[in-house]
C-alpha positions as CSV (number, residue, x, y, z in Angstrom):
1,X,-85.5,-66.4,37.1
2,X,-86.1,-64.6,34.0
3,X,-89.2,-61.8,34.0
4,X,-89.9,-61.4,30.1
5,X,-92.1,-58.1,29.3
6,X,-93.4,-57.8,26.1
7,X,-95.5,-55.9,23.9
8,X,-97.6,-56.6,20.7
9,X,-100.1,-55.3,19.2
10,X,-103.3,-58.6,19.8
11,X,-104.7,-56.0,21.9
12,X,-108.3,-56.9,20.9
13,X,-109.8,-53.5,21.3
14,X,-113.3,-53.9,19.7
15,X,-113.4,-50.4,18.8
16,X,-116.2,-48.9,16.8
17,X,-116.3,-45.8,15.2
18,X,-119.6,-44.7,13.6
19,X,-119.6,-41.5,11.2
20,X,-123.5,-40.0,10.7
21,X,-123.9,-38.4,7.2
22,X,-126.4,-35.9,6.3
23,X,-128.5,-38.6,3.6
24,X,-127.8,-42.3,3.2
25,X,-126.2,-41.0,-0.3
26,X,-123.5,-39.5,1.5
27,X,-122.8,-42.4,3.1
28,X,-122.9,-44.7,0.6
29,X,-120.4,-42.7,-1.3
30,X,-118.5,-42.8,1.9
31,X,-118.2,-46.3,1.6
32,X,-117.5,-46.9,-1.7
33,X,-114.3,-44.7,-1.6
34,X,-112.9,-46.3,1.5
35,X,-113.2,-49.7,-0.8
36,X,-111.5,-47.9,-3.3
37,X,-108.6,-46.9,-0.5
38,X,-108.8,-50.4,0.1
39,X,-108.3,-51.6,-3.3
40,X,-105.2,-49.9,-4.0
41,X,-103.6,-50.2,-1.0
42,X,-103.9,-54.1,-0.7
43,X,-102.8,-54.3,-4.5
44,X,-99.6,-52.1,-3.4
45,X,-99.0,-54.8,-1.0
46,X,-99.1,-57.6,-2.6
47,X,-96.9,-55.8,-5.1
48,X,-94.8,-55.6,-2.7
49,X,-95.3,-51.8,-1.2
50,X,-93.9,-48.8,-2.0
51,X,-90.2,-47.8,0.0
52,X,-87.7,-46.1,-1.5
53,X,-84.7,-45.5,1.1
54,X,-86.9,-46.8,3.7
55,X,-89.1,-44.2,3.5
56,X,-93.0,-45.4,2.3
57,X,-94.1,-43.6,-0.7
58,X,-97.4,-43.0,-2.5
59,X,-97.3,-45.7,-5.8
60,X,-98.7,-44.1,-8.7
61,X,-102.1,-46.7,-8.0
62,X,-102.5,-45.1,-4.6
63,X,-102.3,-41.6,-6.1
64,X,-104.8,-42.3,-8.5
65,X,-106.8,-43.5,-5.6
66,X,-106.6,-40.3,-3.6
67,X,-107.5,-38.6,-6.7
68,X,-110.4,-40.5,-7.5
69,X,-111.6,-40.0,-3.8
70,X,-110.4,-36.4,-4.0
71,X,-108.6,-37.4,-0.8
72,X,-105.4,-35.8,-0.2
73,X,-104.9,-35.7,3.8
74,X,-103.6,-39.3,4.6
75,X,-99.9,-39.5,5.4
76,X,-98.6,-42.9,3.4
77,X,-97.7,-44.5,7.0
78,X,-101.1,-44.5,7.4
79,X,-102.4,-46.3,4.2
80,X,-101.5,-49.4,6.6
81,X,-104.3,-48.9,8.5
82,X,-106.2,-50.2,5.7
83,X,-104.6,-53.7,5.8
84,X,-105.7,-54.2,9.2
85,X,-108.8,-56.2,9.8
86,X,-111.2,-53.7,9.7
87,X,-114.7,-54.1,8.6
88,X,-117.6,-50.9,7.4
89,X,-120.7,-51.0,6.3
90,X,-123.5,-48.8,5.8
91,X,-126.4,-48.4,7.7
92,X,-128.7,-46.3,5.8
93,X,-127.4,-42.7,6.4
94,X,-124.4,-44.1,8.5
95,X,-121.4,-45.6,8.3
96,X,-120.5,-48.2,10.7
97,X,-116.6,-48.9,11.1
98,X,-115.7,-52.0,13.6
99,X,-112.0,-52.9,14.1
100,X,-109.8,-54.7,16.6
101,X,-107.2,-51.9,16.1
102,X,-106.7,-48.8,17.8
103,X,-104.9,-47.1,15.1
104,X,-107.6,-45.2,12.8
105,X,-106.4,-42.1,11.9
106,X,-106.9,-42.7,8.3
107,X,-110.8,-43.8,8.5
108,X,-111.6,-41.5,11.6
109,X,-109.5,-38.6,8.9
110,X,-111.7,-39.7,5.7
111,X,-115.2,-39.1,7.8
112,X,-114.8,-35.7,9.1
113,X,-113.1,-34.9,5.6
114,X,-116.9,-36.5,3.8
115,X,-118.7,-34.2,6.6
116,X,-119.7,-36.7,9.5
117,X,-120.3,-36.4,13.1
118,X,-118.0,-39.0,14.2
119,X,-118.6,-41.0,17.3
120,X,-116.2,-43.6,18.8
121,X,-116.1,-46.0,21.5
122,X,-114.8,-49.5,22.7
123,X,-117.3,-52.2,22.6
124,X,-115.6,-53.8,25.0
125,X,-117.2,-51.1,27.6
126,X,-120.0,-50.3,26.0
127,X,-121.5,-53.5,25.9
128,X,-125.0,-54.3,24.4
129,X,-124.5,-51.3,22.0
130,X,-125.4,-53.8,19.2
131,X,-121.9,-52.6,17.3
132,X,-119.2,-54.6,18.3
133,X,-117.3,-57.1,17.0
134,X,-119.2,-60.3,17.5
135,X,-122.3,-58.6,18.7
């Protein structure tokens, strides 16, 4: 008999995260920079990403990016996180951040950077919160 144990990553964690910004402004501006992270990150992908020596390196897109966001504390292992499915939105002075992953340094890292009180939780516990994925 053969026991197989295995491990993936289809975990299914319904994990929100919700930054609260001082003025809807805030917020929006929150948003539009992690589209721009977005962007450039997805175009570095399909480009065929950025290794050299097996090592993952900022493209000259992505550093333009972190300029333009004046964003400078993301590692470039975490710039995946941006590929994952992850979906925001705003929610007038709010930023709402629902994901099946559990790996969100990068978003959890760009809120407290843009000044929010960051709350996070799994929907999958919290139920009825009116956050989670599918909710």
């Amino acid at each position: 008999m053969k026991i197989w144990h295995g491990y993936g990553s289809e975990h299914s964690a319904n994990l929100v995260m919700i930054g609260q910004f001082e003025t809807a402004e805030d917020a929006q501006r929150v948003v539009e920079k992690l589209d721009v992270l977005r962007e450039a990150v997805t175009a570095d992908e399909e480009d065929g990403g950025v290794e050299i020596d097996g090592t993952r390196r900022f493209s000259d897109r992505m550093r333009e990016a972190l300029r333009r966001t004046e964003f400078y504390s993301l590692g470039p292992r975490e710039l995946e996180q941006f590929l994952f499915e992850i979906d925001w939105e705003r929610d007038l002075d709010k930023v709402i951040v629902k994901t099946e992953e559990v790996e969100v340094s990068a978003l959890l890292k760009l809120l407290v950077h843009e000044g929010a009180r960051v709350e996070v939780f799994s929907a999958h516990v919290h139920e009825g919160s009116g956050y989670g994925r599918g909710e």
